[in-house]
N, C-alpha and C positions, 0 to 999 in steps of 0.2 A: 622767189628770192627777193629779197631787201635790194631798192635802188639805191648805187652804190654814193650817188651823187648827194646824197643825204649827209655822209659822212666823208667827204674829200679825204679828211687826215687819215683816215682809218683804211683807208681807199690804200693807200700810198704803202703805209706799215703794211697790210696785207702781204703787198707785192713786195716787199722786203723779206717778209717772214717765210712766203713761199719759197723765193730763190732761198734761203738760208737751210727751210727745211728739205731742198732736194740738193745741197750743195752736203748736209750730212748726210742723207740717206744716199749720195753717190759713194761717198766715202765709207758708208760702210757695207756697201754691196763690195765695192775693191777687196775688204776683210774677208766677206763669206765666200768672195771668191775666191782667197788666198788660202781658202781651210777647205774646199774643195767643196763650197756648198753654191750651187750656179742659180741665179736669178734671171728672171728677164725684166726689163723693163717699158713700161709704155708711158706715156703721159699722164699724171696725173694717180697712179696707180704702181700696185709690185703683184706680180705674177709671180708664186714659187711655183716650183718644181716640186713632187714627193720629194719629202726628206729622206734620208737612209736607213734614218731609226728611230721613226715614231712611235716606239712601243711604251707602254707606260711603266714608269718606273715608283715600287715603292716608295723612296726616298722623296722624289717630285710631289706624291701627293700627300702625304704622310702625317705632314703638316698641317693640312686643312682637316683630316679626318680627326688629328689627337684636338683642332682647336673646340669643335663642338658648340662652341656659342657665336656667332655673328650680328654686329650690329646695319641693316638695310637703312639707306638714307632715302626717297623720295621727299628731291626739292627742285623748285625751279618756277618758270613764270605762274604754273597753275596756284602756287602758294595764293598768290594775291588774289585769289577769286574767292578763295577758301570751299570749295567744293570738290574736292579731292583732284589724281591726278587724270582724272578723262573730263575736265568740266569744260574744255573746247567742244569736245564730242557730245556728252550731255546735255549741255544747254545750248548747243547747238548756233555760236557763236565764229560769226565769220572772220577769214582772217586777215582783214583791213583792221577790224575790233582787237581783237586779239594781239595783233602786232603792237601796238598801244600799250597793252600789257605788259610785253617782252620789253620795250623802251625805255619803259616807267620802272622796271625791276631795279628794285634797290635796297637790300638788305643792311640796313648799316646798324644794325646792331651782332652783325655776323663774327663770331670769335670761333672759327674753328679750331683752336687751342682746347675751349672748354668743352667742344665736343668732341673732343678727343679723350680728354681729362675724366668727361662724364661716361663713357663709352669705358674706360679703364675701371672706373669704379664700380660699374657694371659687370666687372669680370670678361666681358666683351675681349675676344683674341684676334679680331679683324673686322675691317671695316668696308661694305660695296656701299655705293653712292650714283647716282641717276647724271649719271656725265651727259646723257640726252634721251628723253621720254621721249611718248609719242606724237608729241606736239613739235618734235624737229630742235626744239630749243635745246643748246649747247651752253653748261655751265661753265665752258673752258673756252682760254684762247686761242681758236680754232683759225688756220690758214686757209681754209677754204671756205668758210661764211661769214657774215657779218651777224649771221642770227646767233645769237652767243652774248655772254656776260658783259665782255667789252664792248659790245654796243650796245649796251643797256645802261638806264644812271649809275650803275654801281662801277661799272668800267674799272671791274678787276676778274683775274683769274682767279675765281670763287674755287674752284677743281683744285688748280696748282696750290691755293695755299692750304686747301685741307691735305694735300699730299705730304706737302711741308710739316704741317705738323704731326700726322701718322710718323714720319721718319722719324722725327726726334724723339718720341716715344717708342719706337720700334713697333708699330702698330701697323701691319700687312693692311695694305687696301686695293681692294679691286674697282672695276667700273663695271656700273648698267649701261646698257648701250642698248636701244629700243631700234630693230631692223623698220618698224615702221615709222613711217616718216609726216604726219599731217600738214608739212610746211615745203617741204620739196617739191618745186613748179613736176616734178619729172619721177615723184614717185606715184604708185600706181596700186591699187583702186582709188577713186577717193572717195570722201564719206556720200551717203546717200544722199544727206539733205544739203551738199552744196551745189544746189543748182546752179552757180552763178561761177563757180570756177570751171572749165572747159576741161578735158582730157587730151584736146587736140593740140597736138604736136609736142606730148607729154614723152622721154623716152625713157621706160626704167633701167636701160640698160647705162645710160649716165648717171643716174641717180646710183645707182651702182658701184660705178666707178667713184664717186663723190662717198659713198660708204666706207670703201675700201681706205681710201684717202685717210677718211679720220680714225679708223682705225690705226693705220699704220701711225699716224703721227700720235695716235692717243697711249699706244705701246710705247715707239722710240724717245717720247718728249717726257713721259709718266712714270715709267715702266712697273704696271698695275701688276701686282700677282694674278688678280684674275679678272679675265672678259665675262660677266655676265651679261647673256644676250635675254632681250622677249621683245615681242611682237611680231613674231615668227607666223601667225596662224595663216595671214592672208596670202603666202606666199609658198611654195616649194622649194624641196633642198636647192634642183640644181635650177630653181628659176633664180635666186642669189648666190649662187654658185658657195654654197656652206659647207664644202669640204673642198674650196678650194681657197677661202677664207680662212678655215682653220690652218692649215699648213701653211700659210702668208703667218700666220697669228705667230706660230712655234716656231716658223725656221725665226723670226724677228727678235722671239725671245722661248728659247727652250722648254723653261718649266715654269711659262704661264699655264693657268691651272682655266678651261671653257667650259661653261656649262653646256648641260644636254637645248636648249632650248635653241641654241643659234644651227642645232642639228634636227628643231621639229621634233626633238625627246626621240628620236631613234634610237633605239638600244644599242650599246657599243660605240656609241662613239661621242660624245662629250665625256670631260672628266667627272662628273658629277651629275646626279638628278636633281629633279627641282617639283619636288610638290610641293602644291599653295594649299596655305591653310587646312591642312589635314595629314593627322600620322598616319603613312600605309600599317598596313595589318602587322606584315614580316618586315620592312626596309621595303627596299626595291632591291630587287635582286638583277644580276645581268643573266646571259642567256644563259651558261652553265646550273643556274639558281643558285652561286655564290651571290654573298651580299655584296653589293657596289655602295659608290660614296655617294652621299646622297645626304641634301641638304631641306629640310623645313623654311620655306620662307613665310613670315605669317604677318598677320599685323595682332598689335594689343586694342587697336580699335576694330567697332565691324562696318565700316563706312569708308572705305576706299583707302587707298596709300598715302596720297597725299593729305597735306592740311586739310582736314573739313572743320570748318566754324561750327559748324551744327552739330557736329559726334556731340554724342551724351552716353553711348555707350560703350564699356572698356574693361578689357578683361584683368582682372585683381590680379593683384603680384603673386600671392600663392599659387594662382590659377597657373600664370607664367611659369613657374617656379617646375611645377608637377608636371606642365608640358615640355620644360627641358630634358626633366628626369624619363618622362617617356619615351622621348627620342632618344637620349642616350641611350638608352637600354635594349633601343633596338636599332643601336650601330649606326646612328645619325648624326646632323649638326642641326639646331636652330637657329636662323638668321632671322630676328625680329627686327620689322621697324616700325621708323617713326616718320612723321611728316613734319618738320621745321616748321614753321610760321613765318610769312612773307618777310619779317626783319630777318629773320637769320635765327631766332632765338627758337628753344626745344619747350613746346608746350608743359607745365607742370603735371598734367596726368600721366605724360609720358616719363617726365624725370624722375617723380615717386617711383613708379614700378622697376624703372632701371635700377635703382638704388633700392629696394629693397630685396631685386637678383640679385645684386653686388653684394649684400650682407649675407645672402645665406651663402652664394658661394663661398668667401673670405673663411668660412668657417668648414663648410663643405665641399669645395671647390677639387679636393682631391678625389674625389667620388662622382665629378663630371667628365673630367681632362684628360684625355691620354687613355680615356676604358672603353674596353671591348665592350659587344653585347651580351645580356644576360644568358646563361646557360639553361636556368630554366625554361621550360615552354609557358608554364602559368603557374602563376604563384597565389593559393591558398588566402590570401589575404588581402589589404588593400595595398600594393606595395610592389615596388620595381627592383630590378638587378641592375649593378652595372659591375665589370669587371677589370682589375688590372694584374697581371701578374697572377699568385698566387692567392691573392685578396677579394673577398666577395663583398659588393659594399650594397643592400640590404636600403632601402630607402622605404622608409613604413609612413604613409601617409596618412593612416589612422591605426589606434590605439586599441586592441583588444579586450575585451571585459576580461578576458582571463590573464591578460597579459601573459602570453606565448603568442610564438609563430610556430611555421611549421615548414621548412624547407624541404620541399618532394621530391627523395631519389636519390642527395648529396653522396655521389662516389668516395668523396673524398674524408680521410682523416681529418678532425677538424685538430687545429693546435691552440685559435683560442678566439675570445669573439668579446667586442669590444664597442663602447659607444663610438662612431667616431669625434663630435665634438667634446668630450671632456677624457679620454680614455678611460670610462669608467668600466671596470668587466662584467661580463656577462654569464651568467652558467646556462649550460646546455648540454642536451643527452640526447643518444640516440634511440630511436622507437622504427623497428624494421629496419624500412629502411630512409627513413626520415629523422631530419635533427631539427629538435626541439629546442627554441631559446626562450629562456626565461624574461621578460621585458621588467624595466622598474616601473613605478606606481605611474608615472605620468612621464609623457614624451618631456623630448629637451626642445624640442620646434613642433608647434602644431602642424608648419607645413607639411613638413619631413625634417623626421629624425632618422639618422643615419647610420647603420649598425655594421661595423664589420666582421667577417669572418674570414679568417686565417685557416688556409688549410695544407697540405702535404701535395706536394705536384700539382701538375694540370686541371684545374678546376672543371667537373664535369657533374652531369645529372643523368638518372634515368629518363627516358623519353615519359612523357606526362599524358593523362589522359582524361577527360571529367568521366566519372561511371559514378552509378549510384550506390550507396550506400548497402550496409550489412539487411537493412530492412525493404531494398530493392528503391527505395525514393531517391530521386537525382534531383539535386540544388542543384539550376545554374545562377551563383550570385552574381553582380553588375559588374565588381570589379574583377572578374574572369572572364567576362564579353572584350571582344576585340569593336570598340565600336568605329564603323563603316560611316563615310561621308565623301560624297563626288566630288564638292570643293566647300568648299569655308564652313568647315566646322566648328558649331556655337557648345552642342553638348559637351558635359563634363563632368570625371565623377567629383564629389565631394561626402567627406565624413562628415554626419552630422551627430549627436547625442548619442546616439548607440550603434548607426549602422552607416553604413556606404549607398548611397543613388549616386541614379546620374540623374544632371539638371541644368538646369540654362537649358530644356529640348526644346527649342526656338525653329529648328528647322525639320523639315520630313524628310530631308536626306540624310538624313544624322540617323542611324538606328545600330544596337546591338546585336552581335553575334558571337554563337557559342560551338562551338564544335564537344560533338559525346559520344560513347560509345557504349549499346547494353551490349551484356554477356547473353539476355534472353528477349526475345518477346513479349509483347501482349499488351494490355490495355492499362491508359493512365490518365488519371483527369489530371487536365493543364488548372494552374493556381499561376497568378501572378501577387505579387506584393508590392504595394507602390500605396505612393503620399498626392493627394491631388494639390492643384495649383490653384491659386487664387483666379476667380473670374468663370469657372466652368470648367464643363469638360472635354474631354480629347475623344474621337475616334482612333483606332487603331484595328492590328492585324498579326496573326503571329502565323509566320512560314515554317516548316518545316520541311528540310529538303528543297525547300523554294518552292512548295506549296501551299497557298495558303489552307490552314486548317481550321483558323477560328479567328470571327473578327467581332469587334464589341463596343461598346460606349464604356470610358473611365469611371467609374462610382467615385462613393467617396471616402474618407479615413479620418480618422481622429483631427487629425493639423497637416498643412503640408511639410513636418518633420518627423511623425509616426506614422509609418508606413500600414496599409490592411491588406491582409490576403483577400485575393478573389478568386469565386471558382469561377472558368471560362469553359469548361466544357472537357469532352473525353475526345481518348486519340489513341488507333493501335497502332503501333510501330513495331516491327519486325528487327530481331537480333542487329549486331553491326553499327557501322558509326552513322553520326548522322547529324545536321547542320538546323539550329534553330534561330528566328532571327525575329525581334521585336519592333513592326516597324508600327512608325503615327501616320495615319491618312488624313486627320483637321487636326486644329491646333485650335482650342479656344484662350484669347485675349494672350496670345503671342507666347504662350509655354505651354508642355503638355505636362503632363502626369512627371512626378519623380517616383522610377523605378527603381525597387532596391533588389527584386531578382526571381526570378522564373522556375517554379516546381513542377515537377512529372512524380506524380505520387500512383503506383502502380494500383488498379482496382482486383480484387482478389476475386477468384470464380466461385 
């Protein structure tokens, strides 16, 4: 901790603000005593008791599940390095240096008005913000450190007035709160390469207490809709007692909304999941295998959270745009962020891409908000579901030569089907038991154009299944793979000229998967169809079953936008479903091959 004697005047207001903030929190333990809800108290800390009725209520979450789009802030001293938000830990900078840093912070070009402003015209429905990363630094007027905003040059509560301005907007804001702490004499590990700070007579169980502390005051002073916790890995639930935290969190304020992470992601019990940079397959489901709430937190850059000087890489607003539409669709929320720039100001690559979310939402916005996930299992084309009501809303992210879709299984009476940006109609018929829409000459949005269908009750589908065709040959195309990534997912499909790949395959944990099912057995050469990448070629490997069956060097095709078949070899597979998965083992000059989709062409005896 910061000697205090640096700062006399600051010294003095602390001891003010402390007796003020235990003079309200006595006065409103008096309350929760009077409604029959019992506290203990110790110094410096609030002890709850189980609550009577922790159960989760529709209504409490309900809100965050229909808001679907989330704007992530990471900001604070690491701005001024411009190295994202671990560049303490990366560059391996001690924290005599570092505290220099924290000093010197002084954003004065900081309008949180206009990001708030800019955040609305993003379609953005709530806002988390880095109230303390792992650097210990506090971007609020905090009663128990002086490591914080107000003893920094800027010597304002940066926190408080972006709070301030979320309200006047009606703009829900949560707080990040990092359980790890690189600044706390008394938090515990510390990093490997500080030789030169001691561990002796460090005790985590004050650090603790000093947690708990800002918590409580960052609820009763704030009151965030929601506590997002991380840096949870170095520790155990009940080595930070985080199920004794959450019940402090709710009796304080009821229907604050915690993620899974201040829980170690233990299933059941945060209101929310949290995967980074990557859509799961199905959602996350909880333990019944209903779908739970569950939030995407991603970045638009691939170089850390924070400000990095150096990013040059960034994902296109279409890109954004089609990863909203997939999480939707599969019962989720995106929280994208951004990293501020040490003034306070929102870097330009990052404001392009918010605004041109904002534009497609403003137009299609009712086909994000408030919808269920898609009823289909996998859809025929390149294109997603999302649902509300009685309404199917149909997001076609590329444009067929024949101009039809083809909806697989639709139970329902259809009543009528329509663009949604201009209501222009649509005709369509049924075939089986599929409905056929007729598309016009050319989309209304290259992104996504968005088609609705109006049907009769309950919107529902046959169960889906990929099988091969009347000639026994099974297409698995790209935009029918569920594509798989452990974390920061670079792939992605895109339409190009005539067809669908995926591309950006920048990483080897990025790979596609298909699930299929024959009616028979027997023998088929594998064919892959894919476009090479400038600079050479890829290694790869195709599983079956999670077997590897055949593995090969990339060849080459016309351009890397006209894809060639390849043959890779034969393979007998037996009746029954079965699981294929396209993965890269090298990657030459940082992209692999674009794949547009995976043939089993049966060999006749």
């Amino acid at each position: 901790m910061k000697n205090n004697t640096r700062w006399p005047e600051k010294r003095e207001a602390k001891k003010i603000a402390k007796k003020s903030f235990r003079e309200i929190l006595l006065a409103y333990c008096r309350i929760l005593a009077a409604l029959g809800l019992f506290i203990v108290m110790v110094p410096g800390q609030l002890q709850a008791r189980p609550a009577k009725d922790t159960q989760e209520t529709a209504d409490r979450l309900q809100w965050l599940r229909d808001a679907k789009f989330g704007l992530l802030i990471h900001w604070g001293v690491y701005s001024q390095i411009g190295r994202e938000e671990w560049a303490r830990d990366l560059l391996q900078i001690p924290l005599a240096e570092y505290q220099k840093y924290a000093e010197n912070f002084n954003p004065v070009n900081y309008n949180p008005t206009e990001w708030v402003k800019l955040a609305k015209e993003a379609g953005v429905k709530y806002i988390i913000i880095t109230s303390k990363h792992h650097d210990g630094f506090c971007i609020f007027d905090s009663a128990f450190t002086d490591y914080d905003s107000m003893g920094a040059r800027i010597k304002k509560d940066l926190l408080g007035m972006l709070v301030e301005a979320c309200r006047k907007e009606n703009m829900p804001i949560g707080f990040y709160y990092s359980i790890m702490d690189w600044h706390h004499p008394d938090y515990l590990p510390r990093r490997g390469w500080e030789k030169d700070r001691s561990a002796k007579g460090a005790d985590f169980n004050r650090y603790l207490k000093y947690m708990k502390s800002q918590l409580q005051e960052l609820v009763q002073k704030y009151q965030p809709a929601i506590l997002w916790f991380d840096g949870e890995w170095e520790h155990k639930n009940e080595d930070y007692d985080a199920l004794g935290i959450g019940q402090m969190l709710r009796q304080l304020k009821p229907d604050i909304l915690i993620n899974d992470r201040l829980f170690n992601r233990a299933p059941g019990l945060g209101d929310f999941g949290t995967p980074e940079n990557y859509v799961p397959a199905t959602g996350l489901r909880k333990q019944d295998g209903s779908l739970g709430l569950w939030e995407v937190c991603m970045t638009m850059n691939f170089n850390g959270w924070g400000y990095n000087h150096y990013e040059t890489e960034f994902r296109s607003g279409p890109q954004l745009i089609r990863q909203l539409i997939e999480i939707a669709s599969k019962g989720g929320n995106l929280l994208l962020n951004v990293g501020p720039r040490p003034d306070g100001t929102i870097q330009p690559e990052f404001v392009e891409r918010l605004r041109q979310i904002g534009a497609w939402l403003k137009v299609n916005g009712e086909a994000i908000y408030g919808t269920e996930p898609s009823i289909f299992e996998k859809l025929p084309f390149f294109g997603r579901c999302t649902v509300k009501g009685q309404r199917l809303f149909i997001h076609l992210m590329g444009w067929p030569q024949d101009k039809k879709i083809v909806l697989p299984g639709l139970k329902n009476k259809v009543e009528k089907a329509y663009l949604l940006a201009n209501k222009e109609k649509l005709g369509y018929s049924k075939k089986g038991k599929d409905l056929v829409i007729k598309l016009p000459t050319e989309p209304l949005d290259q992104t996504a154009t968005v088609i609705v269908v109006e049907v009769e009750g309950e919107p529902q589908a046959e169960p889906y299944q990929l099988k091969p065709g009347s000639t026994g040959t099974l297409e698995l195309p790209i935009y029918m793979a569920e594509i798989k990534s452990q974390m920061g997912q670079r792939a992605y499909l895109d339409y190009f000229y005539r067809t669908t790949m995926l591309t950006n395959w920048q990483n080897i944990n990025d790979y596609p998967e298909w699930e299929f099912e024959l009616d028979k057995g027997g023998t088929f050469e594998l064919l892959a169809s894919y476009a090479y990448q400038w600079g050479g070629k890829s290694t790869f490997k195709m599983e079956i079953d999670q077997q590897t069956v055949v593995s090969g060097e990339s060849g080459t095709s016309p351009s890397v936008y006209f894809p060639a078949t390849h043959s890779l070899g034969q393979i007998k597979l037996e009746a029954g479903k079965h699981t294929l998965s396209f993965r890269i083992t090298s990657i030459a000059n940082n992209n692999a091959l674009k794949l547009e989709k995976v043939i089993l062409k049966p060999i006749r005896p």
